[in-house]
Backbone of each chain as nested JSON, in Angstrom:
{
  "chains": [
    {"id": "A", "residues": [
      {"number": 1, "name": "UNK", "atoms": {"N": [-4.21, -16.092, 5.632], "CA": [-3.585, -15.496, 4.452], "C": [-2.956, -14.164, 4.801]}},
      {"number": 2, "name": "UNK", "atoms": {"N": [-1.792, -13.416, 3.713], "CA": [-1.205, -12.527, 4.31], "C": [-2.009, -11.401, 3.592]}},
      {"number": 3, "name": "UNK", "atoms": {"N": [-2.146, -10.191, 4.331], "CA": [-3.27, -8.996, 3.406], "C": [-2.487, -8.089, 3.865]}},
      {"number": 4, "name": "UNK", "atoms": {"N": [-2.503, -7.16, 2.979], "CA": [-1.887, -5.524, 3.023], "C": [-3.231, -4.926, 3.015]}},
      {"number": 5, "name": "UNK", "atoms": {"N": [-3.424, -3.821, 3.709], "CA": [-4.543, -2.966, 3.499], "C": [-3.955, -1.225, 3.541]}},
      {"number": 6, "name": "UNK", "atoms": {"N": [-4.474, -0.954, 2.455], "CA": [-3.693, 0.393, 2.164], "C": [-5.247, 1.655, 2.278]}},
      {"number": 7, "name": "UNK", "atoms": {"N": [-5.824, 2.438, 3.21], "CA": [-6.691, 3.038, 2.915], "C": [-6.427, 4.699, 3.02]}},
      {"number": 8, "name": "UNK", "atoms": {"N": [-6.976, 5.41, 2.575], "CA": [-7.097, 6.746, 2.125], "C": [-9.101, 7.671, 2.274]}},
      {"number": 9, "name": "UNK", "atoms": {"N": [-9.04, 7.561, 3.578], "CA": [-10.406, 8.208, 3.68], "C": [-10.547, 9.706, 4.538]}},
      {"number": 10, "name": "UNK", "atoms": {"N": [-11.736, 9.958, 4.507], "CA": [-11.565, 11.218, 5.231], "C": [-10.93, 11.71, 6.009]}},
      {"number": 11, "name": "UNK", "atoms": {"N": [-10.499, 13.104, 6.732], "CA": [-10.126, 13.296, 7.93], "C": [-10.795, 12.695, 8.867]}},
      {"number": 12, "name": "UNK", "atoms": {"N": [-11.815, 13.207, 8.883], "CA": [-12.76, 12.72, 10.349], "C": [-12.969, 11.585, 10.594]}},
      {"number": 13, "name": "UNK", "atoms": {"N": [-12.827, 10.702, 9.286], "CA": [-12.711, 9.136, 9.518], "C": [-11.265, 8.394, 9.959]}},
      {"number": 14, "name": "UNK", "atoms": {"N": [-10.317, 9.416, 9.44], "CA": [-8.805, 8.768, 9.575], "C": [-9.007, 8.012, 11.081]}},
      {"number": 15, "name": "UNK", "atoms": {"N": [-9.124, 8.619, 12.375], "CA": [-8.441, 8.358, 13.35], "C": [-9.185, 7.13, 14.147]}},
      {"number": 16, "name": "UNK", "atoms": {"N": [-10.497, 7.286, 13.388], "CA": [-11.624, 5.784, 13.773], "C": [-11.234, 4.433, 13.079]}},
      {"number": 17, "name": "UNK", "atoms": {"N": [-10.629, 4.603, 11.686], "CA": [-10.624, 3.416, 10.757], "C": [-8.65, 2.932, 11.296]}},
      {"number": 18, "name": "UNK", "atoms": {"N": [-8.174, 4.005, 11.336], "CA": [-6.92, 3.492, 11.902], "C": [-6.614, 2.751, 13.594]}},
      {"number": 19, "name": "UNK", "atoms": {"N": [-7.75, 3.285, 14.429], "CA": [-8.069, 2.468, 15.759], "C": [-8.373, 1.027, 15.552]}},
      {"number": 20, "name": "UNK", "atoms": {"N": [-9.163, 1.048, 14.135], "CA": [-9.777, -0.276, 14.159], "C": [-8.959, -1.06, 13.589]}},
      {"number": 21, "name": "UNK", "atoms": {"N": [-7.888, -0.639, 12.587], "CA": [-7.196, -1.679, 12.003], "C": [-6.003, -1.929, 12.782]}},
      {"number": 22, "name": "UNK", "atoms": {"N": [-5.454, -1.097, 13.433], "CA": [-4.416, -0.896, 14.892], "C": [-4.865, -2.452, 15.639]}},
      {"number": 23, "name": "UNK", "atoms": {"N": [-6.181, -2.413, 15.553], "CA": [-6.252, -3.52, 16.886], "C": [-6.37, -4.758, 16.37]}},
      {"number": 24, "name": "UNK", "atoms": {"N": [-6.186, -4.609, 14.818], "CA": [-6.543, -6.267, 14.25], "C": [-5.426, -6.35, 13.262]}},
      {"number": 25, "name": "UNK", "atoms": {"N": [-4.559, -5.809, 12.679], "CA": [-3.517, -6.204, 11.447], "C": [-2.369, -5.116, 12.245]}},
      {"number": 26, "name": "UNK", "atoms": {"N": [-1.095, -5.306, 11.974], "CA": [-0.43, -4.369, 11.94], "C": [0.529, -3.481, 11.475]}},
      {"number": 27, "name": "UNK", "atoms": {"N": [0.514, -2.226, 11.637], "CA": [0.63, -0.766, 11.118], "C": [1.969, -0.88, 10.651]}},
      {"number": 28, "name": "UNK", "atoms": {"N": [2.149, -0.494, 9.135], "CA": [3.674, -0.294, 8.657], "C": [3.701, 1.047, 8.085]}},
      {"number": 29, "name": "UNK", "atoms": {"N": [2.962, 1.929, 8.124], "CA": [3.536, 3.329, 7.642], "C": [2.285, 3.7, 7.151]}},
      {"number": 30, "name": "UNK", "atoms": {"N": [2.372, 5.002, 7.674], "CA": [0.976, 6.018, 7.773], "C": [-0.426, 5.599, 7.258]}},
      {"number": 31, "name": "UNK", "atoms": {"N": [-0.746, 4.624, 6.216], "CA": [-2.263, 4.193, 6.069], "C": [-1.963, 3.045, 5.394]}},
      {"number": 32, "name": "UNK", "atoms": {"N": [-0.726, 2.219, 5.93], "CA": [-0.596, 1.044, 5.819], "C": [-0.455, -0.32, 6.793]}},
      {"number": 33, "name": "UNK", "atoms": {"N": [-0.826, -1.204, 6.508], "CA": [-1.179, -2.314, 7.801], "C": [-1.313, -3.643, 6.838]}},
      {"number": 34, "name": "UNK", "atoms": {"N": [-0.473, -4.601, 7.934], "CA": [-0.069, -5.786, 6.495], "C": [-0.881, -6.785, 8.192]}},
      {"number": 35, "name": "UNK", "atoms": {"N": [-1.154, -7.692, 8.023], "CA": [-1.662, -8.827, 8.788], "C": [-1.795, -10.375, 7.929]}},
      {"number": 36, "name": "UNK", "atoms": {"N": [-1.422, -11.283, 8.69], "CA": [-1.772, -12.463, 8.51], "C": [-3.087, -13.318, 9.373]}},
      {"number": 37, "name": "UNK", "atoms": {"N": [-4.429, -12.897, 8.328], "CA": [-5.431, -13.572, 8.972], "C": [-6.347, -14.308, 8.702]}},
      {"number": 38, "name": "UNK", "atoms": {"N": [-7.421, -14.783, 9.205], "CA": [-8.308, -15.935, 8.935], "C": [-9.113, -15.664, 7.841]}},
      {"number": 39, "name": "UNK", "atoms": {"N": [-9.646, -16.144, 7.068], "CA": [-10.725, -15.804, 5.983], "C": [-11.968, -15.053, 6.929]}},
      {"number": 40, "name": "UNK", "atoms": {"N": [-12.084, -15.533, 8.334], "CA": [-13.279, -14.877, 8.782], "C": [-12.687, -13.756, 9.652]}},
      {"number": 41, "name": "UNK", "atoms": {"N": [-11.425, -13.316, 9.884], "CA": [-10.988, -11.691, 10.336], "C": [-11.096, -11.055, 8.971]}},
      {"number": 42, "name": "UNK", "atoms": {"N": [-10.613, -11.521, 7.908], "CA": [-10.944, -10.474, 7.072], "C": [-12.012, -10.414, 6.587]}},
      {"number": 43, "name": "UNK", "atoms": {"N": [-13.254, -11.003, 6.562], "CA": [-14.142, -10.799, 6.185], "C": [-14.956, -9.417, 7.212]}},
      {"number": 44, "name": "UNK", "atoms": {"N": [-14.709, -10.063, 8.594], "CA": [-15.133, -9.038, 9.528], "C": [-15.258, -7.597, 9.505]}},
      {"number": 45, "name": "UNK", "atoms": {"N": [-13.066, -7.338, 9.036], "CA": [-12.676, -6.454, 8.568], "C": [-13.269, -5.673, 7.415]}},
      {"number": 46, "name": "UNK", "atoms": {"N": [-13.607, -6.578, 6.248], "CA": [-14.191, -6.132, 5.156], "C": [-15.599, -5.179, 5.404]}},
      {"number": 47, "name": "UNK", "atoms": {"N": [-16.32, -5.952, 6.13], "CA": [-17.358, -5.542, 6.487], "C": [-17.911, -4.289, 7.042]}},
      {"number": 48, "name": "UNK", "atoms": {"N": [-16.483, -4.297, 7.686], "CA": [-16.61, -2.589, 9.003], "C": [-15.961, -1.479, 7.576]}},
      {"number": 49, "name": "UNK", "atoms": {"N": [-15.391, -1.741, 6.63], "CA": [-14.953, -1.224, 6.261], "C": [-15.574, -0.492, 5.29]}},
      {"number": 50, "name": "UNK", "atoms": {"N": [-16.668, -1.537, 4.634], "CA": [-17.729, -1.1, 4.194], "C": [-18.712, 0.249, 4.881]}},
      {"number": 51, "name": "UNK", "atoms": {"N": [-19.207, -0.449, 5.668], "CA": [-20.081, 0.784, 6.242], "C": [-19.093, 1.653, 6.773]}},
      {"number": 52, "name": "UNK", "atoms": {"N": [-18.467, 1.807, 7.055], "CA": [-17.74, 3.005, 7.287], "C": [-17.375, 3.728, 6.171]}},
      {"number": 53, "name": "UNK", "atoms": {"N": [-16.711, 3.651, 4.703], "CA": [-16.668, 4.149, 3.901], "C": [-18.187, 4.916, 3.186]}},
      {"number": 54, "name": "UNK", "atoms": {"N": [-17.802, 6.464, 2.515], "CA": [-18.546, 6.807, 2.146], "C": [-17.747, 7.403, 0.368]}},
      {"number": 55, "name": "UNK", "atoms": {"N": [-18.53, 8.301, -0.127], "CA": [-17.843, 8.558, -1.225], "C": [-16.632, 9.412, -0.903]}},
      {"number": 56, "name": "UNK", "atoms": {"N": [-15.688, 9.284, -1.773], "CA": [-14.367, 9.864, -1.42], "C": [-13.608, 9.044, -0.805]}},
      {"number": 57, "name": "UNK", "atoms": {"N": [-13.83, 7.757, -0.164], "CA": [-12.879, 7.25, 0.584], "C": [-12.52, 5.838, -0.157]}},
      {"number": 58, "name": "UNK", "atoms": {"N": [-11.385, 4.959, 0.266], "CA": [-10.89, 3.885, -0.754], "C": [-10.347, 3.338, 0.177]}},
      {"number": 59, "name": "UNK", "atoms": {"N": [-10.523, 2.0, 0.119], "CA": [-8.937, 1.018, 0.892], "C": [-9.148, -0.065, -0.239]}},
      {"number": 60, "name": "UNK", "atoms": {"N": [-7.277, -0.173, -0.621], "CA": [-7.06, -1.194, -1.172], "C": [-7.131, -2.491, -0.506]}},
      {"number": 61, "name": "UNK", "atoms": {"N": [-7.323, -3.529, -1.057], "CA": [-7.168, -4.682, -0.344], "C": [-5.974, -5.516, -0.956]}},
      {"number": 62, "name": "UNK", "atoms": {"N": [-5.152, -6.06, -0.475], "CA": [-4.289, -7.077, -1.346], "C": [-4.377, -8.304, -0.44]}},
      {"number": 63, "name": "UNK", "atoms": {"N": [-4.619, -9.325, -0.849], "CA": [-4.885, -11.08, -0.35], "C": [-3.446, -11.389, -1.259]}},
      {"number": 64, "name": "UNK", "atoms": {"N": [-2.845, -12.338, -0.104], "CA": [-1.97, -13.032, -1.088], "C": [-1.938, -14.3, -0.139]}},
      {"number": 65, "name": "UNK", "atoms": {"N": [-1.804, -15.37, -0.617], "CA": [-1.825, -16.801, -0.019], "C": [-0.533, -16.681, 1.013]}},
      {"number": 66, "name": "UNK", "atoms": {"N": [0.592, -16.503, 0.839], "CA": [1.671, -16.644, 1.837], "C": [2.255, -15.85, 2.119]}},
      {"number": 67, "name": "UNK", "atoms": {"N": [3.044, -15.344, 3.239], "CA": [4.043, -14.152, 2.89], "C": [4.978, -14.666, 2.637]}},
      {"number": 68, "name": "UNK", "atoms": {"N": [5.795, -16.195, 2.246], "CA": [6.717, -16.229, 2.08], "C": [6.845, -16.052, 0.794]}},
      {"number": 69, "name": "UNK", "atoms": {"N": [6.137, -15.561, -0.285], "CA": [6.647, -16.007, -1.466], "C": [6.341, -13.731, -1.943]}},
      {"number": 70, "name": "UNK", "atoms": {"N": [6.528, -13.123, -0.99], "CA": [6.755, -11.183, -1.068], "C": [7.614, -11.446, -0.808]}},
      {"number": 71, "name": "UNK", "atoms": {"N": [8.202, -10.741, -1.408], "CA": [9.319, -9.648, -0.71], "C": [9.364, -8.427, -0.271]}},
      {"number": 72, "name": "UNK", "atoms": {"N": [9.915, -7.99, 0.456], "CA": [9.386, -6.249, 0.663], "C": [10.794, -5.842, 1.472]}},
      {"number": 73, "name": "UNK", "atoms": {"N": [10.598, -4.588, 0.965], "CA": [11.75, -3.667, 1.42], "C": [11.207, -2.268, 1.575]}},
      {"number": 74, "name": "UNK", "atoms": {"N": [11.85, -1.548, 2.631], "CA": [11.647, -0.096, 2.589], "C": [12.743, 0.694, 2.644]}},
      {"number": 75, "name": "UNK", "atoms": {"N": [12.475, 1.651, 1.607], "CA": [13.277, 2.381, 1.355], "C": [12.993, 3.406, 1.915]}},
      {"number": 76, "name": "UNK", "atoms": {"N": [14.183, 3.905, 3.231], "CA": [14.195, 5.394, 3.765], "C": [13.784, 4.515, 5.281]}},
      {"number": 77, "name": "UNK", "atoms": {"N": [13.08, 5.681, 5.689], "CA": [12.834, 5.189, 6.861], "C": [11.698, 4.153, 8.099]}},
      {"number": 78, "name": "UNK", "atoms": {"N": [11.788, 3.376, 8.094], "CA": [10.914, 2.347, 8.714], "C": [9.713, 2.388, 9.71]}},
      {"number": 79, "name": "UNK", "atoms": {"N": [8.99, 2.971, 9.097], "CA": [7.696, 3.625, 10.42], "C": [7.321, 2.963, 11.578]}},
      {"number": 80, "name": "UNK", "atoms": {"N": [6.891, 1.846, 11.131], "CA": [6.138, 0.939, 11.818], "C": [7.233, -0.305, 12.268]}},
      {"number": 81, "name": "UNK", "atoms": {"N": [6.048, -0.701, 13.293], "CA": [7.442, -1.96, 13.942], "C": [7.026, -3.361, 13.408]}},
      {"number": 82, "name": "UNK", "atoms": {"N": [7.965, -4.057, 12.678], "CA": [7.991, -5.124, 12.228], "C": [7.961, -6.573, 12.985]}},
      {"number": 83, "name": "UNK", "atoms": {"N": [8.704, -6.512, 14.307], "CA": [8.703, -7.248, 15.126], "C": [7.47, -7.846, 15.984]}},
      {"number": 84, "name": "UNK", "atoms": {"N": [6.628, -6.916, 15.945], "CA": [5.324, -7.682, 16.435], "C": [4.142, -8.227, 15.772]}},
      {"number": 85, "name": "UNK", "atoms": {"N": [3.928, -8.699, 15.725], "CA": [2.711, -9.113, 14.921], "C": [1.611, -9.819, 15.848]}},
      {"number": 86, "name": "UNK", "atoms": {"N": [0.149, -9.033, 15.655], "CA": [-0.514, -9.532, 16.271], "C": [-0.327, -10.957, 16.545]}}
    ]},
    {"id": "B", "residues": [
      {"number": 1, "name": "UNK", "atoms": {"N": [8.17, -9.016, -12.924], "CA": [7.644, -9.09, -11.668], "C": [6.199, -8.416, -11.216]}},
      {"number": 2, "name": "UNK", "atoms": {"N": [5.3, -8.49, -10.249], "CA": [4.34, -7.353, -9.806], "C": [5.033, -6.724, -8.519]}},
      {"number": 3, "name": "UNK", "atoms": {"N": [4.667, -5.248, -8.842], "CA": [5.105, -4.689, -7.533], "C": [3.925, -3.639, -7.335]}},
      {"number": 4, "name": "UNK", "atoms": {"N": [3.963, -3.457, -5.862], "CA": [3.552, -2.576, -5.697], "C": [4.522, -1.641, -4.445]}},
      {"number": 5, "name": "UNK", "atoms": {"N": [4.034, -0.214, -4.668], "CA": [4.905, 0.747, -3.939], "C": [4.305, 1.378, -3.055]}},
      {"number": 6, "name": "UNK", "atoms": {"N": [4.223, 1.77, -1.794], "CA": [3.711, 3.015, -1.079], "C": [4.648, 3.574, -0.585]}},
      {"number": 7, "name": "UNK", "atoms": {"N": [4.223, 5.173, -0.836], "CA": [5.854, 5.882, -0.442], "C": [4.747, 7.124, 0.273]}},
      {"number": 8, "name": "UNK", "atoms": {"N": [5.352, 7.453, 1.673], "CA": [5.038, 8.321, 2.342], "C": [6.255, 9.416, 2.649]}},
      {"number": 9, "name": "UNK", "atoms": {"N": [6.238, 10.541, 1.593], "CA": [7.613, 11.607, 1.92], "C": [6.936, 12.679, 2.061]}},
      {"number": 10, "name": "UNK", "atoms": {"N": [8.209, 13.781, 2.456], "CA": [7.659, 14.91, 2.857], "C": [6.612, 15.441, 1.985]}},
      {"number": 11, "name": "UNK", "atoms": {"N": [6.06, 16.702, 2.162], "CA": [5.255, 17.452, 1.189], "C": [6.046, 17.971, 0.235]}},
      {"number": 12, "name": "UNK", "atoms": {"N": [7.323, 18.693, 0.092], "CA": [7.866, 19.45, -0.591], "C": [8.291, 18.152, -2.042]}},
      {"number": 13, "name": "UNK", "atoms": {"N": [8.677, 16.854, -0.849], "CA": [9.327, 15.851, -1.959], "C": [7.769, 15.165, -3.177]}},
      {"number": 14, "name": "UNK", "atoms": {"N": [6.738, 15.36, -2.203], "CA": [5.877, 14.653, -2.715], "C": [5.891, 14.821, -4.463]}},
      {"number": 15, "name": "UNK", "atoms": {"N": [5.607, 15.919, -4.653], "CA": [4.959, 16.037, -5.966], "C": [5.929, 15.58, -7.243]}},
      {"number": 16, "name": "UNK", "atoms": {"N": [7.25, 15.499, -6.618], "CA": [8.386, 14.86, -7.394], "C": [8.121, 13.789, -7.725]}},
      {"number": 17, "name": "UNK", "atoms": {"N": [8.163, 12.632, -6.268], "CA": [8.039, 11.071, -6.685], "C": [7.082, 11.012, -7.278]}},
      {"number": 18, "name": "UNK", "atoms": {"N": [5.953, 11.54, -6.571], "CA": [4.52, 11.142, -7.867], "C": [4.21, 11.463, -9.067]}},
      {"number": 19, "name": "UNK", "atoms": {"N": [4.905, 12.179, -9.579], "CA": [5.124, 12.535, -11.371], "C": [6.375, 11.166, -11.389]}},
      {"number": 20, "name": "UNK", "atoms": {"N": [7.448, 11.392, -10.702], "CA": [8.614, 10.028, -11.187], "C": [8.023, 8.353, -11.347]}},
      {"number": 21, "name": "UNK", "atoms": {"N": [6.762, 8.348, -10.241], "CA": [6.756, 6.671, -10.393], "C": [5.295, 6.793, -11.174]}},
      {"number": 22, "name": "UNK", "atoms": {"N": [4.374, 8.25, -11.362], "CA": [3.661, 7.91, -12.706], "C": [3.919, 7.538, -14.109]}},
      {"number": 23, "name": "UNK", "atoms": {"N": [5.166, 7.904, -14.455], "CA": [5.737, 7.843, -15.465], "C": [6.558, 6.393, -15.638]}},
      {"number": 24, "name": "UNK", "atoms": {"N": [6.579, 5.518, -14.805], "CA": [6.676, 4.653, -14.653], "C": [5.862, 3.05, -14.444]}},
      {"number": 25, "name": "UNK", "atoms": {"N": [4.59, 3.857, -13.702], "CA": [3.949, 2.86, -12.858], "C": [2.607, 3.122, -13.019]}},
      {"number": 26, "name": "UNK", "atoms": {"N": [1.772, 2.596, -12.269], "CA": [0.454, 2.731, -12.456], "C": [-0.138, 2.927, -11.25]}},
      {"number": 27, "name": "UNK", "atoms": {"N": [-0.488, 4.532, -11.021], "CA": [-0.953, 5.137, -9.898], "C": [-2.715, 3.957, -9.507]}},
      {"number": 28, "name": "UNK", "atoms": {"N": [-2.737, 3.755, -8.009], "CA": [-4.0, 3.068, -8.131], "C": [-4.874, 4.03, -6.886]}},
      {"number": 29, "name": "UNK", "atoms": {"N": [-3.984, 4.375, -6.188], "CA": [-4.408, 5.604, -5.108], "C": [-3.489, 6.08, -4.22]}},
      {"number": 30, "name": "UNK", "atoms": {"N": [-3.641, 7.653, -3.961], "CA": [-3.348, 8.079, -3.535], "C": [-1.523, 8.612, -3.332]}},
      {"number": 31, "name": "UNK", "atoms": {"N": [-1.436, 7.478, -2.858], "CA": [0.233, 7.543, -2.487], "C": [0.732, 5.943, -2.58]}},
      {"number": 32, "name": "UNK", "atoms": {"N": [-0.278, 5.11, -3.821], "CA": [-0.2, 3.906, -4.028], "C": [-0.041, 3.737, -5.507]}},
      {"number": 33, "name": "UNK", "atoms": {"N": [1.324, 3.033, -5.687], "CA": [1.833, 2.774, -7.552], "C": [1.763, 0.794, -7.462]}},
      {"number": 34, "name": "UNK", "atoms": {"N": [1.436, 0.481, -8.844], "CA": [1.211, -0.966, -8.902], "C": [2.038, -0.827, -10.546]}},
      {"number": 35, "name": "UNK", "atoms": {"N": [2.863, -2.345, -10.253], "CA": [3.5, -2.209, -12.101], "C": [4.073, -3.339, -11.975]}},
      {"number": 36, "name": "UNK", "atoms": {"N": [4.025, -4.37, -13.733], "CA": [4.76, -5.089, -13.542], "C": [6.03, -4.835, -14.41]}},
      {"number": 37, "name": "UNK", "atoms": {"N": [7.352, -4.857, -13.328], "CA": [8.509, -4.473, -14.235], "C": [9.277, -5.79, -13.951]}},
      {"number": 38, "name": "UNK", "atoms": {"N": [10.317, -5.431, -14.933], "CA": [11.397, -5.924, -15.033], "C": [12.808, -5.712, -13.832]}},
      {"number": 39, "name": "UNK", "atoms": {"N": [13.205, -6.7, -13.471], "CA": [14.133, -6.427, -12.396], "C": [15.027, -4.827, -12.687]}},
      {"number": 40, "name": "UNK", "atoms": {"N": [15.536, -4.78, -14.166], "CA": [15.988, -3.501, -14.117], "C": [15.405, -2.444, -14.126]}},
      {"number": 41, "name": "UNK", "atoms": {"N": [14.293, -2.37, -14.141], "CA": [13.159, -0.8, -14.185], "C": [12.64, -1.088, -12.356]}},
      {"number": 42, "name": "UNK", "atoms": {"N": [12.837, -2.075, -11.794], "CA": [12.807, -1.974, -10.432], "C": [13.968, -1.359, -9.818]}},
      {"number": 43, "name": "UNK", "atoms": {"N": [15.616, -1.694, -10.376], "CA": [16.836, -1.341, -9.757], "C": [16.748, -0.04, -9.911]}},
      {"number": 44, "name": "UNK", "atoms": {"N": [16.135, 0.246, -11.197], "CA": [16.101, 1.942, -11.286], "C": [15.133, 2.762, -10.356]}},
      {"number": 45, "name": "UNK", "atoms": {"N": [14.117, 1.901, -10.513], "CA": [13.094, 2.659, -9.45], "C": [14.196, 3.17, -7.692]}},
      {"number": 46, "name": "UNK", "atoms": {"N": [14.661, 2.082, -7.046], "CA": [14.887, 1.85, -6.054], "C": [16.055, 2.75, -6.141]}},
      {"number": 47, "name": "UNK", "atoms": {"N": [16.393, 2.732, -6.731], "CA": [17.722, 3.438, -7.12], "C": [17.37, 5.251, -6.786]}},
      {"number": 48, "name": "UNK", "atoms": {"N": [16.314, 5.222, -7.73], "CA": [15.907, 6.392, -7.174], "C": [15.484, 7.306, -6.214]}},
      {"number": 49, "name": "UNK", "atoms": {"N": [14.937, 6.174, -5.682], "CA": [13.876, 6.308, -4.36], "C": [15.276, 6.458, -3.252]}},
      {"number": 50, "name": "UNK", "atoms": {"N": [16.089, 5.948, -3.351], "CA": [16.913, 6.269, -2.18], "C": [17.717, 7.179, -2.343]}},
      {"number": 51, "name": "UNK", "atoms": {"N": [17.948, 7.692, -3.518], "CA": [18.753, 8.791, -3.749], "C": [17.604, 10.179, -3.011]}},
      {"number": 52, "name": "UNK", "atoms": {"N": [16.303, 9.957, -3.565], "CA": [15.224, 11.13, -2.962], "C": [15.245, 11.08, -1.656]}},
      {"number": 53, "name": "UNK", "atoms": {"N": [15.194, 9.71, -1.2], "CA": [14.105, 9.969, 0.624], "C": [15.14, 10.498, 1.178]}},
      {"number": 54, "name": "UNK", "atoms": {"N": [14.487, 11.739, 2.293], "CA": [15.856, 11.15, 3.16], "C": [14.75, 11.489, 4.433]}},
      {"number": 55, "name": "UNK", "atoms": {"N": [15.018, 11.423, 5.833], "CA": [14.893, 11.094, 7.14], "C": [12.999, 11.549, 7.009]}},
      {"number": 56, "name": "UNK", "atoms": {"N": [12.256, 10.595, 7.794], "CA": [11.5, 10.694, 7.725], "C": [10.816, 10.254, 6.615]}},
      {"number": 57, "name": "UNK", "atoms": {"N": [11.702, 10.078, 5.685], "CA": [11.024, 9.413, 3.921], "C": [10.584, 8.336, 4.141]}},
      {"number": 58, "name": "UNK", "atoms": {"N": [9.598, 7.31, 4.089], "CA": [9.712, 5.808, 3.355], "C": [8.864, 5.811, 2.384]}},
      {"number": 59, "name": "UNK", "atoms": {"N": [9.345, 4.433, 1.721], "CA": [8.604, 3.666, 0.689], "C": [8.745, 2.353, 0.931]}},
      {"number": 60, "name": "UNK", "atoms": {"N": [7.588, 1.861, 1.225], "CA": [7.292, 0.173, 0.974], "C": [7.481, -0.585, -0.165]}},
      {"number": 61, "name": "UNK", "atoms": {"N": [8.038, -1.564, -0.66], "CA": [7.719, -2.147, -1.958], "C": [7.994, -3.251, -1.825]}},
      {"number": 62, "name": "UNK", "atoms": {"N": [6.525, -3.885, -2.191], "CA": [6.334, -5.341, -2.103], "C": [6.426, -5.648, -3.33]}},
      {"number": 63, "name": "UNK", "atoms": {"N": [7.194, -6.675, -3.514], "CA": [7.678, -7.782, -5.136], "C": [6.968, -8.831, -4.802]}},
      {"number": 64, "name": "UNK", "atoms": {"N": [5.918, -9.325, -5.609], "CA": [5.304, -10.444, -5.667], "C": [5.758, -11.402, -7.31]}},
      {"number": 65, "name": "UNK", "atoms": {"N": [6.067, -12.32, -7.47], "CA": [6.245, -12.863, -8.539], "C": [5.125, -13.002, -9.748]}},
      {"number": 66, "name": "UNK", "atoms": {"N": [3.97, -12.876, -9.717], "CA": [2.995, -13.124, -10.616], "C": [1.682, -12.48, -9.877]}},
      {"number": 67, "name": "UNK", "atoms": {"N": [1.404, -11.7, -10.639], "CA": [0.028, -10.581, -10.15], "C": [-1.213, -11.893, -10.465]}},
      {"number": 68, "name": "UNK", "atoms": {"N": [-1.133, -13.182, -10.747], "CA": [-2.416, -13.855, -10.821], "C": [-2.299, -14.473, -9.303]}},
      {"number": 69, "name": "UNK", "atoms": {"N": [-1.411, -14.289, -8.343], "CA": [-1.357, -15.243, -7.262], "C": [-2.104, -13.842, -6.272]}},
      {"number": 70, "name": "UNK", "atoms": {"N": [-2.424, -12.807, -6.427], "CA": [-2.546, -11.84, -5.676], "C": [-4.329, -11.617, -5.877]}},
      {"number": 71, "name": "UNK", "atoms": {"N": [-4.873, -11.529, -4.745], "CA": [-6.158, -10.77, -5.328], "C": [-6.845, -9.299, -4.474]}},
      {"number": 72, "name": "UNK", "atoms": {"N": [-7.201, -9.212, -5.349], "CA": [-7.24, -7.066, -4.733], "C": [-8.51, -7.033, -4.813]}},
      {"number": 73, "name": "UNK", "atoms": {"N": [-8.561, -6.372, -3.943], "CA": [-10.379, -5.735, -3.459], "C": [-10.158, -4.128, -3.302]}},
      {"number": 74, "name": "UNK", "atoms": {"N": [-11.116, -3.38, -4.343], "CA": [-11.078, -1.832, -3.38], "C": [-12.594, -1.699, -2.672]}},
      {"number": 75, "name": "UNK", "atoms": {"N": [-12.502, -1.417, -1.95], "CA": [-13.808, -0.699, -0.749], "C": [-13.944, 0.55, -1.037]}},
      {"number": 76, "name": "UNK", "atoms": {"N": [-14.57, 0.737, -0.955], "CA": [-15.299, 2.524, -1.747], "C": [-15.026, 2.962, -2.577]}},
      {"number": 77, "name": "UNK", "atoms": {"N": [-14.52, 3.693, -3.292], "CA": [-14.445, 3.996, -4.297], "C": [-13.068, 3.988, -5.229]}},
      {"number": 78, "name": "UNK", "atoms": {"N": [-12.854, 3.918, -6.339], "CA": [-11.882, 3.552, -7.05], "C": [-11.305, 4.569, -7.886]}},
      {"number": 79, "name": "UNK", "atoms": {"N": [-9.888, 4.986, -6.762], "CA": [-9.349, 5.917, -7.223], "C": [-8.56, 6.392, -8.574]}},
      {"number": 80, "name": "UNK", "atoms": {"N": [-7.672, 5.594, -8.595], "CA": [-6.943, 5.55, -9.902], "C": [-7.487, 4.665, -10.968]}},
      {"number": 81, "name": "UNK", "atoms": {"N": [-7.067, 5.001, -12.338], "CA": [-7.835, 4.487, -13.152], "C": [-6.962, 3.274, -13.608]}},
      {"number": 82, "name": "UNK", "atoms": {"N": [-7.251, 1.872, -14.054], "CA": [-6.443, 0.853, -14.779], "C": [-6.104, 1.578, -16.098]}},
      {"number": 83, "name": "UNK", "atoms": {"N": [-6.971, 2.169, -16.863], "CA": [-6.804, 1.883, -18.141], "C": [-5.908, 3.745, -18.588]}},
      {"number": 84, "name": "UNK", "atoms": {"N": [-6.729, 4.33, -18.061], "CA": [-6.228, 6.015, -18.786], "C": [-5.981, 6.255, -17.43]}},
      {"number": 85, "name": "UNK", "atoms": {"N": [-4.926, 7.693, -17.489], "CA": [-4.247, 8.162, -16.497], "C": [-4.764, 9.301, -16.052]}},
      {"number": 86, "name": "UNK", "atoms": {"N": [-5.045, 9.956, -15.353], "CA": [-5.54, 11.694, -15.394], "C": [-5.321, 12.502, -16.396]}}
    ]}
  ]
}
């Protein structure tokens, strides 16, 4: 399935939770990361994400069955590279 | 439609868009708006958004056709409110 994960956590956590999602979904702009994966990567994912969060910190999750049926556009400038996908 | 937006701009621009797409949209965190509009309150959005960003600006915005095909998870804590606004 296709998932956006949008998170917003501490400093001191930023540069650990972004290593980890770096190596499993990938990065479209500063605390965003879109991946197409198995019910059991994201669960994995879910999991680390859990214990790692404490109060103050948030990641959205969005599940959507396909990417063909988003659309997406960015407006301005394009952070992240689109061309690769894990 | 459902959309959702993430827009990462400068600091100076920030506090602009995020009063412009509160007044519009429905803040859910951080530097994250969710809304379901109408193609023309999207043309306007977009409309806007590119008139603001400029180098270094983006905004993501994913158009999904029906917010029941989507399912959202937040992990820690839940920033923005559904119902009342700040």
């Amino acid at each position: 399935m296709f998932v956006v994960a949008v998170y917003d956590v501490s400093q001191e956590k930023n540069s650990k939770v972004l290593k980890y999602l770096r190596a499993r979904m990938h990065w479209v702009q500063n605390s965003v990361f879109e991946g197409n994966l198995t019910e059991g990567e994201l669960r994995e994912i879910k999991k680390y994400l859990e214990d790692v969060t404490d109060i103050g910190d948030s990641v959205i999750i969005y599940q959507m069955g396909n990417e063909k049926y988003i659309k997406k556009e960015i407006i301005g400038e394009e952070k992240g590279s689109s061309s690769q996908v894990l």
